[in-house]
N, CA, C and O atoms as a CHARMM CRD file, in Angstrom:
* protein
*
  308
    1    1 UNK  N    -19.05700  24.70400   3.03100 PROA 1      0.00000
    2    1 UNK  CA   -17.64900  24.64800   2.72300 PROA 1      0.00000
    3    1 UNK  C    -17.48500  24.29700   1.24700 PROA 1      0.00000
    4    1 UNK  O    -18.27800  23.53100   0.69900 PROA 1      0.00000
    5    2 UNK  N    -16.31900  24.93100   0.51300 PROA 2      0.00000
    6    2 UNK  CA   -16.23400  24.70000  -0.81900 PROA 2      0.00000
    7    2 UNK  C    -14.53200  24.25000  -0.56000 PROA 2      0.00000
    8    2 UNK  O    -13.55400  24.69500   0.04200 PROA 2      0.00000
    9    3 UNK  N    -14.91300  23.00300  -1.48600 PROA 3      0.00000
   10    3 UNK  CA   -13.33300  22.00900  -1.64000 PROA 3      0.00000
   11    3 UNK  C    -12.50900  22.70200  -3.00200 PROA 3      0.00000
   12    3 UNK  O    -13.33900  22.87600  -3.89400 PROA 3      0.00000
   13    4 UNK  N    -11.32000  23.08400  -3.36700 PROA 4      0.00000
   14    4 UNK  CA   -10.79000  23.06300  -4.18000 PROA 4      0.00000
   15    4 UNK  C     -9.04400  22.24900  -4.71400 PROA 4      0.00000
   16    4 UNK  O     -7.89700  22.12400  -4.28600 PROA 4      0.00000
   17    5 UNK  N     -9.99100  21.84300  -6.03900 PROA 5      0.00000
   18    5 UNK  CA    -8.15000  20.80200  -6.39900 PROA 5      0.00000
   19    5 UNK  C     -7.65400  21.57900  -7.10400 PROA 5      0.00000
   20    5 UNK  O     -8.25700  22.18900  -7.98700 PROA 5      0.00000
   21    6 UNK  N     -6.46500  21.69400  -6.83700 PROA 6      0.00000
   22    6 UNK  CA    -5.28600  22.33800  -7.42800 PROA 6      0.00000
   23    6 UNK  C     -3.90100  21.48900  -7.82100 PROA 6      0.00000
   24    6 UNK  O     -3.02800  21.26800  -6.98100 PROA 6      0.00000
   25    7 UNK  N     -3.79900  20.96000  -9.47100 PROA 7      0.00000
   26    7 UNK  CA    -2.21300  20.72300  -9.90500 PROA 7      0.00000
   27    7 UNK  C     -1.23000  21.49300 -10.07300 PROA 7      0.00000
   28    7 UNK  O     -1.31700  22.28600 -11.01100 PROA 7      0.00000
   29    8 UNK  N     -0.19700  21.50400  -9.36800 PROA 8      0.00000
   30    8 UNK  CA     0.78800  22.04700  -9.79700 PROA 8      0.00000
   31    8 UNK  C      2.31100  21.29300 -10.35700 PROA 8      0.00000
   32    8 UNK  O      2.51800  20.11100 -10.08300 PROA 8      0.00000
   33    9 UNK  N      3.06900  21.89900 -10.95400 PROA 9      0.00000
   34    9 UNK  CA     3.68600  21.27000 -11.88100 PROA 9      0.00000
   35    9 UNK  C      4.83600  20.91200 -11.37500 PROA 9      0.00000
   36    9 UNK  O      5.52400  20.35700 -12.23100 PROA 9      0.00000
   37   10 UNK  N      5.63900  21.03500  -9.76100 PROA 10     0.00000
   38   10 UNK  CA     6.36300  20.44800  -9.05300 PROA 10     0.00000
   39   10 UNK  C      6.37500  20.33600  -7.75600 PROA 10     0.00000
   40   10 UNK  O      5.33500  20.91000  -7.43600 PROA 10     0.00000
   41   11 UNK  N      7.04200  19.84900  -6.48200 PROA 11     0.00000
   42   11 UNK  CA     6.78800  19.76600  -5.39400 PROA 11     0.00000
   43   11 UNK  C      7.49300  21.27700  -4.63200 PROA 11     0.00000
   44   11 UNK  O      7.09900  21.79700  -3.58800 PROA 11     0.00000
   45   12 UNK  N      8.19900  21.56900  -5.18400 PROA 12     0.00000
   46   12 UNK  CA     8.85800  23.04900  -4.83900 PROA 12     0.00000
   47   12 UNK  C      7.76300  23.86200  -5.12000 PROA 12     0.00000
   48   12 UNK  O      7.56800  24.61100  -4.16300 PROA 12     0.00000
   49   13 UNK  N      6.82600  24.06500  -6.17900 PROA 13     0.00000
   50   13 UNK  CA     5.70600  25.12600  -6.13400 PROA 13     0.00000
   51   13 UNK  C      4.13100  24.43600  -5.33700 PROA 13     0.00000
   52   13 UNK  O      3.03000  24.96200  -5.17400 PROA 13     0.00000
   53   14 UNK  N      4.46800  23.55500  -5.10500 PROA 14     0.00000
   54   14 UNK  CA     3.55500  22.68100  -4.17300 PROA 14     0.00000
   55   14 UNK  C      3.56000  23.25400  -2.91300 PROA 14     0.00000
   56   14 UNK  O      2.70700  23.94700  -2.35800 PROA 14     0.00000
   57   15 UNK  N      5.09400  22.70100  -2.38600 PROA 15     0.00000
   58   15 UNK  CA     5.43300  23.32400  -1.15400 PROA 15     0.00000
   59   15 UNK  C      4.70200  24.98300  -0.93100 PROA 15     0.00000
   60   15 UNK  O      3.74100  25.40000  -0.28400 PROA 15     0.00000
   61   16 UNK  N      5.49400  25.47500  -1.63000 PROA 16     0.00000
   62   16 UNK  CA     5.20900  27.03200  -1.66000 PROA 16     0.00000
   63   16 UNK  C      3.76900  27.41600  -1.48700 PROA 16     0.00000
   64   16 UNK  O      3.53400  28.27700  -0.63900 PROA 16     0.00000
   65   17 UNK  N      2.49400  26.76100  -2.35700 PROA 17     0.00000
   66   17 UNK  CA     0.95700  27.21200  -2.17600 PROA 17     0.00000
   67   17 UNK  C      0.68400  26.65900  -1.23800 PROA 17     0.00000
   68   17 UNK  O     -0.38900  27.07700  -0.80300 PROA 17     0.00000
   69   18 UNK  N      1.32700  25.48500  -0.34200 PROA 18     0.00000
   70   18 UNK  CA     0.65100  25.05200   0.46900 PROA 18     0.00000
   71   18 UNK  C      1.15100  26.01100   2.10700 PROA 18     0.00000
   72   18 UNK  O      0.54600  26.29300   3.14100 PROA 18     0.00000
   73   19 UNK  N      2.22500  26.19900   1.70900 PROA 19     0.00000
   74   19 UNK  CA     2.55800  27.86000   3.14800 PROA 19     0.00000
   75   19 UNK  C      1.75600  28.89700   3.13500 PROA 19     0.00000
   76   19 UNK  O      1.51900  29.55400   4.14900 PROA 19     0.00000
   77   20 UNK  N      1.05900  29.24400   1.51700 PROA 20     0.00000
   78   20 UNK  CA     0.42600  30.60000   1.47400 PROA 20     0.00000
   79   20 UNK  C     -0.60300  30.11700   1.77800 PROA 20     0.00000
   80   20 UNK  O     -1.27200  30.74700   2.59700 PROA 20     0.00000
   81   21 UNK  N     -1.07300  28.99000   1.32000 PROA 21     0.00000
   82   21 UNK  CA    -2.57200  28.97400   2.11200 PROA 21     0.00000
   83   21 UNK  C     -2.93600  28.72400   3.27800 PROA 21     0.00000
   84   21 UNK  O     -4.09100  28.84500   3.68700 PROA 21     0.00000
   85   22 UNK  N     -1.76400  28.26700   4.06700 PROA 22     0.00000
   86   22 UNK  CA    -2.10500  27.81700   5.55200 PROA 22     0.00000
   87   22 UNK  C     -2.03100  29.18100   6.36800 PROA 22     0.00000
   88   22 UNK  O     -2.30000  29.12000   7.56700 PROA 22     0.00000
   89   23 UNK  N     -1.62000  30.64100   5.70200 PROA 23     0.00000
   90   23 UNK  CA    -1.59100  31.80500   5.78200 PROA 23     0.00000
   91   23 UNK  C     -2.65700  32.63800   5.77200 PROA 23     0.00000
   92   23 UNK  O     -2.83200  33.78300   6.18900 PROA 23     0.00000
   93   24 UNK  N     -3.47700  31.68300   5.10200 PROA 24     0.00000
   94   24 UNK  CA    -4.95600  32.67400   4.47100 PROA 24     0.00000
   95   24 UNK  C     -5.47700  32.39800   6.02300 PROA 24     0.00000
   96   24 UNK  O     -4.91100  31.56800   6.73500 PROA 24     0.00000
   97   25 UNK  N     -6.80100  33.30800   6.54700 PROA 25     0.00000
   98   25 UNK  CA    -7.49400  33.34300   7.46400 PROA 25     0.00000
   99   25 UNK  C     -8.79800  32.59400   7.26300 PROA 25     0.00000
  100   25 UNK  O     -9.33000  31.81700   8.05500 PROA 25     0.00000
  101   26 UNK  N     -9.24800  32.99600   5.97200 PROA 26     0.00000
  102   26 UNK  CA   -10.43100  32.13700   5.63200 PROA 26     0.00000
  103   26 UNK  C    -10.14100  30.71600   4.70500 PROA 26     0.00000
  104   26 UNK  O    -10.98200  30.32700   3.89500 PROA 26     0.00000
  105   27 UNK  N     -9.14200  30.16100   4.87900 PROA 27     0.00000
  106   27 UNK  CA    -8.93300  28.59500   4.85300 PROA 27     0.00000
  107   27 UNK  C     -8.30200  28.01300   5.84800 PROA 27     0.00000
  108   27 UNK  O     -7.20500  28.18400   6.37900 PROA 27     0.00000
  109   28 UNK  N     -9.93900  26.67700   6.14400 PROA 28     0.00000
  110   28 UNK  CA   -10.25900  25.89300   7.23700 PROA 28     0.00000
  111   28 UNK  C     -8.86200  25.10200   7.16900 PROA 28     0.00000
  112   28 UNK  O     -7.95100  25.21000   7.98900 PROA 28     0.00000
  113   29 UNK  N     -8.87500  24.28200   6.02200 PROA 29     0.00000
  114   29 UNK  CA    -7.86000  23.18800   6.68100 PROA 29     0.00000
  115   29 UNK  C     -7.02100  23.02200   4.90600 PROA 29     0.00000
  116   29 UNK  O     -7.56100  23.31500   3.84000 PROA 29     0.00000
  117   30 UNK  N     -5.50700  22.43600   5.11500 PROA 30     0.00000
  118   30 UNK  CA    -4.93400  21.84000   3.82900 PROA 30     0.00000
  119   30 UNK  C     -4.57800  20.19900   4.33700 PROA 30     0.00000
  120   30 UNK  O     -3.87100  19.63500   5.17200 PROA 30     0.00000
  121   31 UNK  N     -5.48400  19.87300   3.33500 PROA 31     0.00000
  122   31 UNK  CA    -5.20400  18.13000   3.15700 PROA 31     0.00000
  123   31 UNK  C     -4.02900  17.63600   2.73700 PROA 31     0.00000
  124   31 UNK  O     -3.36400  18.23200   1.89100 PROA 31     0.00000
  125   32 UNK  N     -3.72100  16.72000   3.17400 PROA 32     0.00000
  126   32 UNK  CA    -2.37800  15.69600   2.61400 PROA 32     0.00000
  127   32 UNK  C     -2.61300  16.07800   1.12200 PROA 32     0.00000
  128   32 UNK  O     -3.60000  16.20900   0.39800 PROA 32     0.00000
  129   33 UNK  N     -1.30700  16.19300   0.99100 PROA 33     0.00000
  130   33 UNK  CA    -0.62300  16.42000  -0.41400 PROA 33     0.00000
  131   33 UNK  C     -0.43800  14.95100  -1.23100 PROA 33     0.00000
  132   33 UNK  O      0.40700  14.12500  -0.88700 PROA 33     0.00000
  133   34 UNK  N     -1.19200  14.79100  -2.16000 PROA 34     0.00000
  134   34 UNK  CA    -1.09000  13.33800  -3.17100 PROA 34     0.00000
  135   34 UNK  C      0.29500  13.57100  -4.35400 PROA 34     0.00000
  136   34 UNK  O     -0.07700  13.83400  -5.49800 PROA 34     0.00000
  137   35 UNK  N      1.38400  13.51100  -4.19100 PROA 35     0.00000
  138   35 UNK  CA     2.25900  13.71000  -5.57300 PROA 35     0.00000
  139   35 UNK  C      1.86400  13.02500  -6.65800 PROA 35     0.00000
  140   35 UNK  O      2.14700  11.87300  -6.32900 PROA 35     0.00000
  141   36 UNK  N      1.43600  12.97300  -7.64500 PROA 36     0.00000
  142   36 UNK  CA     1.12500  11.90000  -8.98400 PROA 36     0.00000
  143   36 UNK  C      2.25200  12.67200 -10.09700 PROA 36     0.00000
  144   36 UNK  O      2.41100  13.85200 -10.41100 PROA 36     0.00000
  145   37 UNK  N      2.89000  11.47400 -10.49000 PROA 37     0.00000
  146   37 UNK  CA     4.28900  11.96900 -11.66200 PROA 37     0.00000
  147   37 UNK  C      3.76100  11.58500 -12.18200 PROA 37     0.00000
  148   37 UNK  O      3.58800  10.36600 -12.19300 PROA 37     0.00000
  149   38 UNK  N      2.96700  12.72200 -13.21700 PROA 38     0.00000
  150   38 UNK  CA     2.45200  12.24200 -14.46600 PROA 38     0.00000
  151   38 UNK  C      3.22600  12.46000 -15.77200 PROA 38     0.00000
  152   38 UNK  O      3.69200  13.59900 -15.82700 PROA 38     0.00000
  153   39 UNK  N      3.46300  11.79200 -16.70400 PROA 39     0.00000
  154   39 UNK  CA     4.46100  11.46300 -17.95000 PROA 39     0.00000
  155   39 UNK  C      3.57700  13.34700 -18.56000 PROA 39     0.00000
  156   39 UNK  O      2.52100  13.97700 -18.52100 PROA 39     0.00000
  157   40 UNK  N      5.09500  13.42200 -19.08200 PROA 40     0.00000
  158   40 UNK  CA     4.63500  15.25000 -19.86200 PROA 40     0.00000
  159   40 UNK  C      4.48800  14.79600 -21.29300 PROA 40     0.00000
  160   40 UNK  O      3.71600  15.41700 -22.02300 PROA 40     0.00000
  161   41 UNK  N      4.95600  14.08500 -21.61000 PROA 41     0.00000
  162   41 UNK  CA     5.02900  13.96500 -23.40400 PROA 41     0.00000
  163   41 UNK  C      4.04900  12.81100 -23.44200 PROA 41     0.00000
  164   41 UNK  O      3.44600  12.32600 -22.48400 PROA 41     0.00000
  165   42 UNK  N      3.99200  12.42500 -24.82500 PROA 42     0.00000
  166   42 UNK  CA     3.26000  11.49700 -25.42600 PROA 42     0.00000
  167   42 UNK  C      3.48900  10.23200 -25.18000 PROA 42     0.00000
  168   42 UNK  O      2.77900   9.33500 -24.72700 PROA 42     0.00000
  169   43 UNK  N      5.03800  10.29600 -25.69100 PROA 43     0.00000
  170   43 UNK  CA     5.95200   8.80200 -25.64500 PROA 43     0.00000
  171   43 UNK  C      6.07900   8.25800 -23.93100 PROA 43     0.00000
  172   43 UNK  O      6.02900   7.07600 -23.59100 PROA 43     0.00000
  173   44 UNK  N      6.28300   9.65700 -22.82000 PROA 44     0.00000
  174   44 UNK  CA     6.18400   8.69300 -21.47400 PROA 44     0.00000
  175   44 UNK  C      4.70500   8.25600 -20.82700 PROA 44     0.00000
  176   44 UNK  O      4.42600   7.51900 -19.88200 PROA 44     0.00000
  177   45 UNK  N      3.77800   9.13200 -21.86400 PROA 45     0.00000
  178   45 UNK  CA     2.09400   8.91200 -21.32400 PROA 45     0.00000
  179   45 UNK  C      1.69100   6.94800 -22.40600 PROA 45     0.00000
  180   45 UNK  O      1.00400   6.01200 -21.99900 PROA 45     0.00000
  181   46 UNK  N      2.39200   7.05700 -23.61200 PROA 46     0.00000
  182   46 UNK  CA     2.39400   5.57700 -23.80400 PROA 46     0.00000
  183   46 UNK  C      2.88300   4.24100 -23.11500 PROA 46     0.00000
  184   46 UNK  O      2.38000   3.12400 -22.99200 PROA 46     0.00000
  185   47 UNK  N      4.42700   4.99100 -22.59800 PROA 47     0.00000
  186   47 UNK  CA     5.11800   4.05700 -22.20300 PROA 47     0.00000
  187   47 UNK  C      4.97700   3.38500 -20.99900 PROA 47     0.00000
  188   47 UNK  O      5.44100   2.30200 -20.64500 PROA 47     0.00000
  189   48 UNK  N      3.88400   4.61700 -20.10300 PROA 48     0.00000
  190   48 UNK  CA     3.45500   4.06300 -18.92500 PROA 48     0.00000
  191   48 UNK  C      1.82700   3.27300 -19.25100 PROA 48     0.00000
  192   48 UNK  O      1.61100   2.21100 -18.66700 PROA 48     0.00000
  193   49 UNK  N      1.32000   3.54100 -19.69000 PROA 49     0.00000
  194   49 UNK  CA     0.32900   3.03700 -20.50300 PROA 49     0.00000
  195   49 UNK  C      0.32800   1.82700 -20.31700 PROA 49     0.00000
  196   49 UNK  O     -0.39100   1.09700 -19.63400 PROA 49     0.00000
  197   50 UNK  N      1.64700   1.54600 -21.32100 PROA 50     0.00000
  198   50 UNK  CA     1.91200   0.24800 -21.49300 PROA 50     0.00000
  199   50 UNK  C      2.42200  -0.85100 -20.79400 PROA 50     0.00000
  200   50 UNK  O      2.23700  -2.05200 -20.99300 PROA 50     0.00000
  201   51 UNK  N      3.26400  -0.12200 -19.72700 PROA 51     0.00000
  202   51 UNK  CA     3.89500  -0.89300 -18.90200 PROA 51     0.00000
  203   51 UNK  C      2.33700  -1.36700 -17.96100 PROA 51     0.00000
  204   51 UNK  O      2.28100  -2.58800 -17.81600 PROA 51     0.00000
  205   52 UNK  N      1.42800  -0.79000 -17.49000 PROA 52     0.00000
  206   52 UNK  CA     0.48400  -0.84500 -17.22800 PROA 52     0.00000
  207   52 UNK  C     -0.46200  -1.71800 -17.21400 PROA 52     0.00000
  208   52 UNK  O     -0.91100  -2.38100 -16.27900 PROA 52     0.00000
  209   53 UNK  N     -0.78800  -1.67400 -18.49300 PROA 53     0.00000
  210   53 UNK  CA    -1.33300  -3.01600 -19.10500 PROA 53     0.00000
  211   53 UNK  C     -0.55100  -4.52900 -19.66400 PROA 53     0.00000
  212   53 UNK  O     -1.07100  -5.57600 -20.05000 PROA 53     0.00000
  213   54 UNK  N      0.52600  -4.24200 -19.55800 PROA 54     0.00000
  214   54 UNK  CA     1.40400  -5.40400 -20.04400 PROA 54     0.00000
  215   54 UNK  C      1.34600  -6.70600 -19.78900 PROA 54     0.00000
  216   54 UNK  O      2.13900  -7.57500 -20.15200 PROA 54     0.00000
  217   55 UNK  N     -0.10100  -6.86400 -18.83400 PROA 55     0.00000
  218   55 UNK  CA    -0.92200  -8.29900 -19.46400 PROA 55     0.00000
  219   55 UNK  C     -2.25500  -8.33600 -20.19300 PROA 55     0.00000
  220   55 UNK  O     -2.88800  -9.37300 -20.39400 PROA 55     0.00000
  221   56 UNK  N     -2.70800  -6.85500 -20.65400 PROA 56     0.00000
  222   56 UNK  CA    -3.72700  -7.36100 -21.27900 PROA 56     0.00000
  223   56 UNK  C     -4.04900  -8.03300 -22.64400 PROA 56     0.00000
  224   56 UNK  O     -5.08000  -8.37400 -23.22500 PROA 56     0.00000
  225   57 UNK  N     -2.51300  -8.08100 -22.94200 PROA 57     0.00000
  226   57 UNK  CA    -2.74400  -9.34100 -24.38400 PROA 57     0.00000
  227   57 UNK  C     -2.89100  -8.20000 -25.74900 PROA 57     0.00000
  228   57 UNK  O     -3.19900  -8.62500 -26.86300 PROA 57     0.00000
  229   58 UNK  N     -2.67900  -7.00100 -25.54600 PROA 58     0.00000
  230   58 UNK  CA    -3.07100  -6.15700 -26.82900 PROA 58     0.00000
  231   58 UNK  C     -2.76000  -6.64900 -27.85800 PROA 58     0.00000
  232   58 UNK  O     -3.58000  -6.69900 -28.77500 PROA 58     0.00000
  233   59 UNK  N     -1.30600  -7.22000 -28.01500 PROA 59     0.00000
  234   59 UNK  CA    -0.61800  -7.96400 -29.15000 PROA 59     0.00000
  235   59 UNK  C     -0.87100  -8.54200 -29.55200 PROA 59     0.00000
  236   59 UNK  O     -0.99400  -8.44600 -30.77300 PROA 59     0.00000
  237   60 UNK  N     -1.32300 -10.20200 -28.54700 PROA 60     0.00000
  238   60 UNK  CA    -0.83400 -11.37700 -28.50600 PROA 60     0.00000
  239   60 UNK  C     -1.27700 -12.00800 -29.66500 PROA 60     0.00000
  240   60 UNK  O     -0.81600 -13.14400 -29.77900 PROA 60     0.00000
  241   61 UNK  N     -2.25000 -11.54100 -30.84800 PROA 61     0.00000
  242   61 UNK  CA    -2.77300 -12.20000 -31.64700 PROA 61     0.00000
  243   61 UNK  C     -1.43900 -12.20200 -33.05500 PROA 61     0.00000
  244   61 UNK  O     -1.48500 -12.94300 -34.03700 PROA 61     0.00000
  245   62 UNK  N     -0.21900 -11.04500 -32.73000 PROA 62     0.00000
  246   62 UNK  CA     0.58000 -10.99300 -33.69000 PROA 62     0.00000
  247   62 UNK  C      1.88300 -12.05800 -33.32900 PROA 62     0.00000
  248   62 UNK  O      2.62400 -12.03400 -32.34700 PROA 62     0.00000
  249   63 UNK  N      1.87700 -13.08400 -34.60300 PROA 63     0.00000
  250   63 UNK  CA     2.75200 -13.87600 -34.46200 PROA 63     0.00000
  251   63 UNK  C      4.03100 -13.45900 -35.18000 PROA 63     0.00000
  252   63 UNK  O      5.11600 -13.43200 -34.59800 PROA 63     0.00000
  253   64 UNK  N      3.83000 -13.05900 -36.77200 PROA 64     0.00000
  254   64 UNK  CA     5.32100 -12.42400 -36.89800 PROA 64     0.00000
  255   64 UNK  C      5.50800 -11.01800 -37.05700 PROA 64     0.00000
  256   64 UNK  O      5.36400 -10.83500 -38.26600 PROA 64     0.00000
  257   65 UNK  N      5.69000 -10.18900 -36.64200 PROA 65     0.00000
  258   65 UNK  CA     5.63600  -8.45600 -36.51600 PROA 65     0.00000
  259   65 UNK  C      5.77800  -8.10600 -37.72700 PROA 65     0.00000
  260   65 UNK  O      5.07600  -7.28000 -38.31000 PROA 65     0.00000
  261   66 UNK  N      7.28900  -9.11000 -38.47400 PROA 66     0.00000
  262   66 UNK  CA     7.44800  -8.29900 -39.66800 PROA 66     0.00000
  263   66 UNK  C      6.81200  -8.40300 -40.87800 PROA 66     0.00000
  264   66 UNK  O      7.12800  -7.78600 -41.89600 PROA 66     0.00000
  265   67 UNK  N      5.67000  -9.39900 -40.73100 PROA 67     0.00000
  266   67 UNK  CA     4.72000  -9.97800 -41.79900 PROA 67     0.00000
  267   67 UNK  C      3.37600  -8.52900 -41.39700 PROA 67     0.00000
  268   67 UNK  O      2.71100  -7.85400 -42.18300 PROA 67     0.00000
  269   68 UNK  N      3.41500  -8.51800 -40.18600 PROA 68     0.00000
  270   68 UNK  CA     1.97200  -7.80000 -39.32800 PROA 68     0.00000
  271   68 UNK  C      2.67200  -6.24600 -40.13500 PROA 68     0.00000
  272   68 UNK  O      2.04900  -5.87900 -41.13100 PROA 68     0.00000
  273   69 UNK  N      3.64300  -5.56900 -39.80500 PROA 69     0.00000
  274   69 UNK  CA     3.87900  -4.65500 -40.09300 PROA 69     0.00000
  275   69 UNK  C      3.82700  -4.31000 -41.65300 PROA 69     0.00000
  276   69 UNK  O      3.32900  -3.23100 -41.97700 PROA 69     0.00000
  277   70 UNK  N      4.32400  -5.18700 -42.64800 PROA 70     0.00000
  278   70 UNK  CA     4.20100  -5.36200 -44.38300 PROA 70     0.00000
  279   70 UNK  C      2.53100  -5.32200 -44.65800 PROA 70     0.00000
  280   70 UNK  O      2.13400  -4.61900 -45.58800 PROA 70     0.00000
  281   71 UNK  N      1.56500  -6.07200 -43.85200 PROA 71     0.00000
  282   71 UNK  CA     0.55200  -5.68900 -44.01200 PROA 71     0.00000
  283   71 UNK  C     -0.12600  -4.41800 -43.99800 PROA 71     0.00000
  284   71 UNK  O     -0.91200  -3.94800 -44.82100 PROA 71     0.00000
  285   72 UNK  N      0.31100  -3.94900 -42.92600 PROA 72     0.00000
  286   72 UNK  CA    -0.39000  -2.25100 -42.63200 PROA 72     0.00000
  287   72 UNK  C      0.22100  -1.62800 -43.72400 PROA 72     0.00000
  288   72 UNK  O     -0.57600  -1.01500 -44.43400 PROA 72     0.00000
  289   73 UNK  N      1.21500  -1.60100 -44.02300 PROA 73     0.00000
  290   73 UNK  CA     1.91300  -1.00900 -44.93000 PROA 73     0.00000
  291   73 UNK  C      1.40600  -1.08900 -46.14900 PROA 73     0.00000
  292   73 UNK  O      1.17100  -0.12700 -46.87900 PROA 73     0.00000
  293   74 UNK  N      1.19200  -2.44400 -46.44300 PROA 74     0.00000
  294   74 UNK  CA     0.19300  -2.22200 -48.21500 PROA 74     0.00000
  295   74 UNK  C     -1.51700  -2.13600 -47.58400 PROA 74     0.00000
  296   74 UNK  O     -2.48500  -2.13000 -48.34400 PROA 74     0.00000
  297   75 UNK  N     -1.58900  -2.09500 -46.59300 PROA 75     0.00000
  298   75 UNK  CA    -3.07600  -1.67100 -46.40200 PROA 75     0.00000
  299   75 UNK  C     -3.22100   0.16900 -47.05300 PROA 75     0.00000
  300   75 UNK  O     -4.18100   0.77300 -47.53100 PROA 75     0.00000
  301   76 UNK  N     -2.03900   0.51800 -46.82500 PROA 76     0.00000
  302   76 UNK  CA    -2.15300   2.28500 -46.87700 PROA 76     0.00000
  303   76 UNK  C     -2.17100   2.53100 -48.16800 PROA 76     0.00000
  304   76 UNK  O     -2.73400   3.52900 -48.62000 PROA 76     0.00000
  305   77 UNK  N     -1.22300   1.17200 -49.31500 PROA 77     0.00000
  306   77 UNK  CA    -1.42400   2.28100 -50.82200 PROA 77     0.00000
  307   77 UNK  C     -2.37200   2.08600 -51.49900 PROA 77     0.00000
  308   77 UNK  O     -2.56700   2.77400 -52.50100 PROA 77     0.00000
């Protein structure tokens, strides 16, 4: 037997491959369907990221941001 994973990009075209394949003759069985909402852009793949980790302390060593941020800033010229 050969397993195959397949993403698709909503539950409406989900739905849909999972009728055609229960159609096919030579496929045994379709497994429970896993939904995972995965972030499409950058900013919601950070933002979950972050919410994520939001105890691992990434920061915590910055005490004033706007001193931390003036630094990077003359680090660049």
């Amino acid at each position: 037997m050969t397993t195959i994973r397949i993403s698709v990009k909503n539950k409406r075209d989900a739905g849909l491959l999972i009728k055609m394949l229960k159609k096919i003759s030579f496929v045994e069985r379709v497994e429970e369907v896993v939904v995972i909402d995965a972030p499409v852009n950058q900013f919601e793949k950070l933002k979950t990221f972050l919410a994520s980790n939001s105890n691992s302390g990434f920061f915590s060593d910055i005490t004033d941001p706007s001193t931390w941020q003036k630094q990077l800033r003359n680090e660049w010229e």
